[in-house]
N, C-alpha and C positions, 0 to 999 in steps of 0.2 A: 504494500500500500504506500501511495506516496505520501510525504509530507506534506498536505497544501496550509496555506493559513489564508487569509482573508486578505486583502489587499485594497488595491484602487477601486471606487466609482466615477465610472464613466458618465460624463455630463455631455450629450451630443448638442453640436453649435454649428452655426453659420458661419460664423466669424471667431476663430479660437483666442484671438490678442482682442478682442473687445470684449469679449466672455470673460477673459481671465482677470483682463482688467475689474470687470465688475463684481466676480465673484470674491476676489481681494480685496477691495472695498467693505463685500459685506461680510466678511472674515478679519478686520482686523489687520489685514496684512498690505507691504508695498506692493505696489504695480509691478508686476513679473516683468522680466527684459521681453520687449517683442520676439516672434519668431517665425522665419518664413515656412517653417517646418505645418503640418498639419495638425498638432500637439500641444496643447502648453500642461505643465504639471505643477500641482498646487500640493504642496504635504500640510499636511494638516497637524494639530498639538499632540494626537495621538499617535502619530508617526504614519498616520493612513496618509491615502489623498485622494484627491480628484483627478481625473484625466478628461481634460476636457477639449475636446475630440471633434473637429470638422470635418470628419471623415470622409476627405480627400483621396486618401488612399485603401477604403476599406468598400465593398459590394454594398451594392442598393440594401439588400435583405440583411448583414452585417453589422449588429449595432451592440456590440457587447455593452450587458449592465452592468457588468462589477470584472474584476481579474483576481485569480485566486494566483496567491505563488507558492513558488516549490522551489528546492534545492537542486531537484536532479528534472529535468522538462521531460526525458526519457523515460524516466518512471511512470511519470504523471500521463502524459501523452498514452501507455500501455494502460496505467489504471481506468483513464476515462473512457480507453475505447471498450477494456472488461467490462465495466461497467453501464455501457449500453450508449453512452453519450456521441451523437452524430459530429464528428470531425467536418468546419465549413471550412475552417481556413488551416492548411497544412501549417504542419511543421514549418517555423520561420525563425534561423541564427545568422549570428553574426558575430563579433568579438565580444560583446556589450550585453547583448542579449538574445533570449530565444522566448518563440511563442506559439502558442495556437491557439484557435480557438472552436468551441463547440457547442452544440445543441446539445440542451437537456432533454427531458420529456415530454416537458411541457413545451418545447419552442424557445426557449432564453437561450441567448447569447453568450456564453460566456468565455474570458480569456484566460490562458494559465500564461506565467509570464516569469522565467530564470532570468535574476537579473547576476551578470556576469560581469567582476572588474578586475 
């Protein structure tokens, strides 16, 4: 079984530096650096955060609600397929990170997410 913990919520946006802007605002916190990326990341007091996501890069049907994480994504990726959960978006590494994501039973979105430094 893999280790997952609870991680990010995903907040989907039109504009990810105007969102982030304003979500920081109502948090307490400075205005995040702008970024051309499709991405801005907000960590929150409890060490969680937001991923607030203009999902530029991700399929029309593709709207993950939260990311769960793991130490090992090989695991994870094995556990959740045991486990009956529909694979939308393959296996995705890189030096930094690795991810996927998948369908529950009911239809949710969700991403597993190794963060690698």
């Amino acid at each position: 079984m893999s280790d997952f913990q609870l991680g990010s919520v995903f907040v989907h946006v039109k504009d990810a530096n105007k969102a982030a802007n304003w979500y920081a605002n109502l948090l307490g916190q400075p205005d995040p650096e702008p970024t051309e990326g499709p991405v801005q990341f907000m960590e929150t007091v409890d060490g969680r955060g937001l991923v607030i996501d203009d999902n530029r890069n991700n399929a029309p049907d593709i709207r993950p609600a939260f990311m769960l994480e793991t130490k090992d994504i090989r695991i994870a990726y094995e556990c959740v397929s045991k486990q009956g959960g529909k694979i939308v978006r393959d296996l995705q590494e890189d030096e930094s990170v690795a991810f996927f994501n998948f369908q529950d039973p009911d239809g949710n979105i969700v991403m597993v997410c190794e963060q690698r430094t």
